[in-house]
C-alpha angles and dihedrals in degrees: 000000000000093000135119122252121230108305099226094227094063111021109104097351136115111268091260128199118000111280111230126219096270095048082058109045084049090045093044095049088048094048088045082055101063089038082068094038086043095052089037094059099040093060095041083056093047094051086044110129092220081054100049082047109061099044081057098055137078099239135202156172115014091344090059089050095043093045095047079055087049096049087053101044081044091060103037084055103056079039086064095030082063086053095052104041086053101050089037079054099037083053091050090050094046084048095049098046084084122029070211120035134196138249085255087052097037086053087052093050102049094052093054091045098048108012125080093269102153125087130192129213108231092238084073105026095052111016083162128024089214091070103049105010129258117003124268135202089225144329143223124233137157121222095254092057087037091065095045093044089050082045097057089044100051091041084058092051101036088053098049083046102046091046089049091054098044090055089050095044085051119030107043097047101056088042086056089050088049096046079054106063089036088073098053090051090047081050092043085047085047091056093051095042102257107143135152111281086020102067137357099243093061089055085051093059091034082059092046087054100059091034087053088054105030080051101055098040087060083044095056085041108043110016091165100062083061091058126102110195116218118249111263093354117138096172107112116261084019101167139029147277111271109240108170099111084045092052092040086061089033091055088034091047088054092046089052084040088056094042087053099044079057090055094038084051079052103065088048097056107020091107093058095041093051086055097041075059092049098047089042087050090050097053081051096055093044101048092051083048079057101047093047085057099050085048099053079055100049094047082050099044108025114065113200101020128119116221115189118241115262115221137218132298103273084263083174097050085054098053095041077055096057092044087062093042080059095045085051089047087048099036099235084155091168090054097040092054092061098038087046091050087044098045094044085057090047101040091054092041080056095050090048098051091048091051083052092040091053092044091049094047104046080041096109080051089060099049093053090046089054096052084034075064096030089062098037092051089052087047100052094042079060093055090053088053086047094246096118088118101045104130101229086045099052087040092053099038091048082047089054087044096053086051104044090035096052132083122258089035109202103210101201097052094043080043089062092039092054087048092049085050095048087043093062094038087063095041094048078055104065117103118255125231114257114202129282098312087073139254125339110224096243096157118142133201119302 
């Protein structure tokens, strides 16, 4: 407010020693000095916006309780700013009526300078018992608790105004940003077909838009029950407007803006993703095609194996295909995002599984044509010893052939017959002894 407390040599406290001329014209220009800063302030308070706003509204909950205190505080205190600007006035009149006063006038002076000179008549001193207690004809007060007791009053106000203010400068305006930019994403869901009943998304938006107005509504009415004070702060105003429900449909508006630009980045590239599907689901199709073939030849070529059964072409991924070529056609762009995520995992999961189900099928293939190359290889690395016509050779190796070369081709059996011919290879291999003198190197390739 701009005014001195108590001063602690004169608040409360008998009138003391005589003041001289000097001590009153000092006390007097001091106490001239918050007159100015007390008016100053009081009208400041009374053209406040926070102030003009709150008589204007139609207040409720804790901010219509705490104004009707404030009224009150705002009139009891022009009430003792009155009081004190006339006996402030009456002093300065007794002390110009001699340029130098006498003792008389000096002891004049000094009570109502420093006693408690001042009385208050109880319409302004106590307009409500609920704010100072029971209610009271009059009351005595010297200047100098005039002034703390106006202090304590306008710090009150100012605070319950200024708070006020700071929670409608901050809080209505960015709900009314955000409401905003609710509205272009509703049109934007509008446009995508995302509309309340028909996706969530569009009940979501349906629910922000009743928090964002019911919110600011509770926020015109009762800007106080949006303040949170800050911890061991008497300034007035100390703390700041409480967002959180704003930040909670703020955070929930982005996530619903995100879900809409997918389905916007849909609508762009739902054609080359449905035939990306389509393309995926064909190589499908063709490699178990594939894998039923080469099974129709092992179970005709290979005797004792087991080949796993192929299964059918995906018939449910391709009709689910043709359910988000419709929804395309028909720009059910909400339903087609979801469908098209879902249907890109499974295509390629389909793919997979018919790559593993042809591997595991011409698996039986794979093994013949190794020992096919296993018994060539050793045939050939004969040659190279010049053993190719070595009798059990030529009869083992004729024996492997037969079986590897023949239809139905038992594995396990060609498998043995490739492992008797690598057996006397490598024995046909070993160096003979040569005689007393040791042992010839006689040793071939590995």
């Amino acid at each position: 407010m701009g005014v001195a407390g108590p001063s602690p040599s004169f608040a409360g406290r008998p009138p003391g020693p005589v003041m001289d001329r000097d001590e009153v014209d000092r006390a007097l220009a001091r106490l001239g000095a918050e007159h100015e800063a007390i008016e100053t302030s009081l009208l400041a308070l009374q053209d406040h916006a926070g102030r003009r706003l709150l008589e204007g509204a139609e207040l409720t909950g804790v901010t219509k309780d705490r104004w009707a205190s404030a009224e009150q505080e705002i009139t009891l205190l022009w009430g003792y700013f009155e009081a004190y600007a006339a006996a402030l006035h009456d002093t300065q009149e007794l002390r110009a009526r001699r340029r130098w006063p006498g003792r008389e006038d000096l002891v004049e002076l000094t009570d109502r300078l420093r006693g408690r000179s001042v009385t208050v008549a109880s319409s302004a001193a106590h307009p409500a018992p609920s704010i100072t207690g029971p209610a009271k004809l009059s009351e005595q007060f010297s200047l100098e608790e005039l002034v703390s007791r106006m202090n304590k009053l306008y710090a009150s106000s100012l605070n319950m105004v200024v708070t006020a203010d700071s929670v409608w400068s901050a809080l209505p305006a960015r709900i009314d940003l955000l409401s905003a930019e609710l509205q272009r994403t509703r049109s934007l869901a509008h446009s995508v077909g995302v509309r309340p009943g028909e996706h969530p998304a569009g009940d979501e938006l349906e629910s922000i838009t009743h928090e964002l107005s019911t919110l600011r509504a509770q926020v015109i009415s009762d800007p106080l029950a949006f303040w949170r004070p800050a911890p061991g702060s008497s300034a007035p105003g100390g703390g700041r407007p409480d967002t959180d429900r704003y930040d909670r449909a703020a955070r929930a508006l982005e996530d619903i803006r995100r879900e809409i630009e997918a389905v916007l980045q849909v609508r762009q590239d739902s054609e080359a993703r449905l035939m990306r599907l389509r393309d995926v689901l064909s190589r499908a199709d063709r490699t178990l095609t594939e894998a039923r073939s080469a099974r129709g030849e092992v179970l005709a070529k290979i005797a004792a194996s087991e080949v796993p059964a192929v299964s059918g072409p995906p018939t449910a991924l391709h009709e689910r295909l043709a359910t988000a070529a419709e929804y395309r056609r028909h720009s059910q762009w909400n339903r087609l995002s979801p469908l098209l995520e879902s249907l890109e995992r499974e295509a390629e999961d389909e793919l997979l599984r018919a790559r593993e189900s042809l591997t595991a099928v011409t698996a039986p293939l794979a093994v013949r044509a190794e020992l096919r190359g296993r018994l060539d290889a050793y045939k050939a690395k004969m040659a190279r010893h010049g053993m190719a016509e070595d009798p059990l050779l030529i009869e083992r190796y004729d024996a492997a052939r037969r079986m590897l070369w023949s239809a139905p081709c038992d594995l396990r059996v060609a498998e043995q017959a490739v492992l008797r011919y690598q057996q006397a290879a490598a024995e046909a291999l070993v160096p003979r002894q040569s005689g007393p003198s040791g042992p010839t190197d006689r040793r071939g390739d590995s």
